[in-house]
C-alpha positions in Angstrom: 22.1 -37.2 -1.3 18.6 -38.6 -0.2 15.4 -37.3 -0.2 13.2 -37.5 2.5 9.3 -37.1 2.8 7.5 -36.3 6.2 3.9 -36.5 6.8 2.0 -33.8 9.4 -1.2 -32.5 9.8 -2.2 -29.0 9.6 -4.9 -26.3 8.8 -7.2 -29.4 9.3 -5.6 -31.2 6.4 -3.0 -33.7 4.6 0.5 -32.0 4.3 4.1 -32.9 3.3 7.6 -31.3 3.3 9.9 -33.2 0.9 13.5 -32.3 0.9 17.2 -34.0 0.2 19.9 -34.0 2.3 22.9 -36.0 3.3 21.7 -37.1 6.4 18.1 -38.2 7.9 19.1 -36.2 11.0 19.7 -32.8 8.9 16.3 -33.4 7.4 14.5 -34.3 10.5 15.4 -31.2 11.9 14.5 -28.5 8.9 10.8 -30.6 8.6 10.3 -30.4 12.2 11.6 -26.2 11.7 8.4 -26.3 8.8 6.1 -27.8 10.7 6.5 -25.5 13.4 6.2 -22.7 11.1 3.1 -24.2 9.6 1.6 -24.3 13.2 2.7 -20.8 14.1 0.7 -19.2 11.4 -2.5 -21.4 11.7 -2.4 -20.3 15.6 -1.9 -16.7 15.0 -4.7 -16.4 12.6 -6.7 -19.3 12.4 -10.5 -17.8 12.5 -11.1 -21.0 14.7 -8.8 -20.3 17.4 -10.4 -17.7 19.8 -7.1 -16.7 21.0 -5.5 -15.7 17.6 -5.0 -11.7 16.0 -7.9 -12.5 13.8 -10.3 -13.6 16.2 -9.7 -10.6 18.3 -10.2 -8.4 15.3 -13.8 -10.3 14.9 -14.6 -10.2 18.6 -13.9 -6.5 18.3 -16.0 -5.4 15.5 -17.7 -1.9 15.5 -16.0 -1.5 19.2 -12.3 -1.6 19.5 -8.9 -1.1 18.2 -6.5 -4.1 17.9 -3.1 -2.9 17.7 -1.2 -5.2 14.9 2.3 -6.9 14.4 4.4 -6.1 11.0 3.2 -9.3 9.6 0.0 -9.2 10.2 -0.2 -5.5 8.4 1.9 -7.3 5.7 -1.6 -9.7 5.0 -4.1 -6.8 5.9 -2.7 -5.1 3.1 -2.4 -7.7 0.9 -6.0 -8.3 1.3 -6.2 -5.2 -0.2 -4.3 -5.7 -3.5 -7.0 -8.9 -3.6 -9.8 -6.6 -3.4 -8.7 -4.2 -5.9 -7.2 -6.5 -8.4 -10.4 -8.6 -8.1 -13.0 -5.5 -8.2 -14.3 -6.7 -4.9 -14.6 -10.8 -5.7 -11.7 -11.5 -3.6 -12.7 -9.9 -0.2 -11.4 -11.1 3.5 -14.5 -10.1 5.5 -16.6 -12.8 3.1 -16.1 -15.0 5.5 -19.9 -14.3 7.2 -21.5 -16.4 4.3 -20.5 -19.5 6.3 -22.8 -19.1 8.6 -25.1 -19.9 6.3 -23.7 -22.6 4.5 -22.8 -25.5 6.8 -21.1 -28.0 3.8 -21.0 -30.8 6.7 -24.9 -30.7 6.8 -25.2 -30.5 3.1 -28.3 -28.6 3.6 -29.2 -25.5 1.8 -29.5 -22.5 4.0 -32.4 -20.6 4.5 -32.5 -17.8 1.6 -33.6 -15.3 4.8 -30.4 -14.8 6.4 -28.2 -14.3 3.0 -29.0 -10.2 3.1 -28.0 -9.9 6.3 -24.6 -11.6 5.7 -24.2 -9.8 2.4 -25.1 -6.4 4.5 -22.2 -7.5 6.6 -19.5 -7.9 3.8 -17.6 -5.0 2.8 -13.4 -4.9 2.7 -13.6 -1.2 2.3 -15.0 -1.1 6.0 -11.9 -2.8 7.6 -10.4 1.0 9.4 -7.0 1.6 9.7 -5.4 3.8 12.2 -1.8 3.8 12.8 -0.8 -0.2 13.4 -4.4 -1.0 15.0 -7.2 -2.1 12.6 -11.0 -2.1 13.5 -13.7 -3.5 11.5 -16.2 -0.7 10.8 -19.6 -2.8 11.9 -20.5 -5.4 14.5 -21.1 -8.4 13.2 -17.8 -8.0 10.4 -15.4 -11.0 9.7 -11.7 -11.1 9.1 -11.1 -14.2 7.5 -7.3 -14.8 6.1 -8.7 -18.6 5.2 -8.4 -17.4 1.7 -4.9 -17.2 1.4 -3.4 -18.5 4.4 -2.5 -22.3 3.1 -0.5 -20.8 0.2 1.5 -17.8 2.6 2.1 -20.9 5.3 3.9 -22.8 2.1 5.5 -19.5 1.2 7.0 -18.9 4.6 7.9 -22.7 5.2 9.6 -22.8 2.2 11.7 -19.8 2.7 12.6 -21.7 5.6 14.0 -24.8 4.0 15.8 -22.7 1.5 17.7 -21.1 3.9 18.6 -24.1 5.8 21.0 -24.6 2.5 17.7 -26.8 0.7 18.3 -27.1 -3.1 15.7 -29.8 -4.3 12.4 -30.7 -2.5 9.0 -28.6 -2.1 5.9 -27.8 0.7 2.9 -29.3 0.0 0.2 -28.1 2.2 -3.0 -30.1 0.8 -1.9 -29.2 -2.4 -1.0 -25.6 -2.4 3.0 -26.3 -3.5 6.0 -24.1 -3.2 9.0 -25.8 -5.0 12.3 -25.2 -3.8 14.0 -26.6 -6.9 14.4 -29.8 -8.9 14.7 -33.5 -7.8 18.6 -33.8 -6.7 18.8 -35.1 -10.2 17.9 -32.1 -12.0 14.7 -33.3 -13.2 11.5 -31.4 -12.6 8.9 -32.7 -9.6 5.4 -33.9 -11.2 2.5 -32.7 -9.8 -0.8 -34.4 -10.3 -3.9 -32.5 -10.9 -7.0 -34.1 -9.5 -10.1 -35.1 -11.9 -12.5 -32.4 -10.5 -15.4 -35.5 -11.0 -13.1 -38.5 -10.0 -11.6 -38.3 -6.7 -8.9 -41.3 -7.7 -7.7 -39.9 -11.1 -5.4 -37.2 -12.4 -6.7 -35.4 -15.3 -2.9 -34.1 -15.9 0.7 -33.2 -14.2 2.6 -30.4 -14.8 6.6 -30.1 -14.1 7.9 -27.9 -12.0 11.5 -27.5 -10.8 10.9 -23.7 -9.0 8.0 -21.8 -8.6 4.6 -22.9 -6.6 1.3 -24.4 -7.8 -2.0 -24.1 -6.4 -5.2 -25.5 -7.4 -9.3 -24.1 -6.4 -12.1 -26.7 -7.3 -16.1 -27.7 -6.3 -14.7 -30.6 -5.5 -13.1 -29.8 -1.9 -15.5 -29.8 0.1 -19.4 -29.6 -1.1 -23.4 -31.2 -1.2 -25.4 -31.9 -3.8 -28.7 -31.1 -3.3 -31.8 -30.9 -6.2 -29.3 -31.9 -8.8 -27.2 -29.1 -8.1 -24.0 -29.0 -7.1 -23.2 -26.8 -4.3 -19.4 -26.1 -3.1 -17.9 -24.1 -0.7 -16.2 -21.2 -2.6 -18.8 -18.3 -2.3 -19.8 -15.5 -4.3 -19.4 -12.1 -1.9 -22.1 -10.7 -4.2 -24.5 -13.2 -4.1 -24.2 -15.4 -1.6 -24.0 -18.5 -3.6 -21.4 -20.8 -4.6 -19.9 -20.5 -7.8 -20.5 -22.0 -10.7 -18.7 -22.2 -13.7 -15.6 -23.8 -13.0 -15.2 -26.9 -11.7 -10.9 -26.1 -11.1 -8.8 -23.9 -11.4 -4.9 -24.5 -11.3 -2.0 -21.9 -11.5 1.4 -21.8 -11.3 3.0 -18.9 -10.1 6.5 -18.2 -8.3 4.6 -17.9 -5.4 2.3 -19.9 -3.7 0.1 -17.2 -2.2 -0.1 -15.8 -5.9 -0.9 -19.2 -7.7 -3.8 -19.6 -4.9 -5.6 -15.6 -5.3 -5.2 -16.3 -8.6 -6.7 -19.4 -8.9 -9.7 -18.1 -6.5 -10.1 -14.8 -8.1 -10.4 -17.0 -11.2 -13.5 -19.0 -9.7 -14.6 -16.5 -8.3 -15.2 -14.5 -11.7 -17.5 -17.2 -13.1 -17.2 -17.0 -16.8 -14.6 -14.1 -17.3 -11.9 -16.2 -15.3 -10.3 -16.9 -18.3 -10.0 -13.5 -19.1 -8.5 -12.8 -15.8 -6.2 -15.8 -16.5 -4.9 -14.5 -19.6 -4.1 -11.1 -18.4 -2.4 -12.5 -15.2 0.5 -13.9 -18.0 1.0 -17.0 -15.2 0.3 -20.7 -16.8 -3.3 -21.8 -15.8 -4.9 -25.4 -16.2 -8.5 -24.9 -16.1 -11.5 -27.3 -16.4 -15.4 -25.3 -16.9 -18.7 -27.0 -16.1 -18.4 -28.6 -19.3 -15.5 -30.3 -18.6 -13.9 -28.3 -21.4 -10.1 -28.1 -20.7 -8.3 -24.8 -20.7 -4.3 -24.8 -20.6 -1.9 -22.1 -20.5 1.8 -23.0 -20.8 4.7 -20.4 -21.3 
């Protein structure tokens, strides 16, 4: 048995399905079966795509009723166990602030138009009626960009698993969802990036099952007046956050180990409280650079 890698672009970044099989041809077709998956969910609710469910949703604010698929139900109500479980950090109609914030400029924005976006944020104003969903006031944003890498993993993987997969993983940018060990039984290490040294690992965790995902001021952000500014946003203030500079969590699922690792950030400095009470293993770096590790 051989394991394969294969390389694609997605969700405007790096990704990777790893898997081994007795043949190239067998593997060729499951990653090409992944990366079609990958694409399908990017399409149907990519905020950039003026044709997907969640542009429609955001074109139709205050005005009309889009009728929903199962699936995308499934996520609506998943944004609400993020809201609730979060006490309102993790909200999907946060999504506003980034008209604000434009991290390719690295400019600040102008402090003038942040009550207006935070007038405009509000999860509890998403309506529901039936299988239609309307957002309660023009100018709303659905934005799934929270969670959508890790459910893509989720879904691809599910894929490769039942294609009869035993030993590989989904990498999308490094939101990973293992599928089990290498063929020899040992667990796959995964590098976690120096939040301050884009080159460097700071530590790798095994993992032979499960999924890792990792949230950091490191992605993409400016410096501006000796202040570091990243793109993870407070829904309260309108402001990056602060305190962390990454967050990593492993989880069995990759959609959990990424809300967790966001709600996390997104907490400031009682993340690690909400780490510890999750019971999932965390590796967690402050502003410090003071390293916190959870391992079962």
């Amino acid at each position: 048995m051989e394991t394969f890698r294969f390389g694609f672009q997605a969700m405007g970044c790096g990704c990777e399905v790893v898997l081994a099989s007795d043949s190239k041809k067998n593997a060729q077709s499951i990653a090409k079966l992944v990366i079609d998956e990958v694409t399908r969910i990017e399409q149907k609710y990519s905020r950039y795509r003026p044709e997907s469910i969640v542009s429609r949703i955001n074109a139709a604010a205050a005005r009309d009723w889009v009728e929903c698929d199962p699936e995308t139900l499934a996520l609506v109500r998943y944004g609400d166990t993020l809201f609730e479980s979060s006490a309102g950090l993790f909200d999907c109609t946060s999504g506003v602030l980034r008209r604000a914030w434009d991290f390719s400029r690295a400019q600040l924005p102008d402090p003038s138009m942040l009550p207006a976006l935070l007038s405009l944020i509000g999860w509890q104003r998403l309506e529901r009626k039936g299988n239609a969903v309307r957002l309660g006031v023009a100018g709303m944003e659905l934005d799934f960009g929270g969670f959508g890498k890790e459910y893509a993993a989720d879904r691809a993987a599910t894929i490769v698993h039942a294609k009869g997969v035993r030993h590989g993983f989904v990498n999308l940018a490094g939101d990973m969802r293992v599928v089990g060990p290498k063929p020899d039984g040992s667990p796959w290490m995964v590098g976690i990036q120096d939040p301050r040294h884009e080159k460097r690992t700071i530590a790798s965790l095994p993992l032979s099952v499960g999924a890792i995902a990792t949230s950091g001021d490191y992605e993409r952000f400016f410096e501006a007046e000796g202040n570091r500014y990243c793109h993870i946003l407070h829904p309260k203030t309108g402001y990056p956050v602060t305190f962390w500079r990454s967050v990593t969590v492993v989880a069995p699922l990759a959609i959990t180990a990424g809300s967790c690792s966001t709600i996390a950030m997104l907490s400031e400095a009682d993340g690690l409280g909400f780490l510890e009470r999750s019971g999932l293993d965390y590796f967690a770096i402050d502003h410090s650079g003071q390293v916190y590790h959870k391992k079962q």
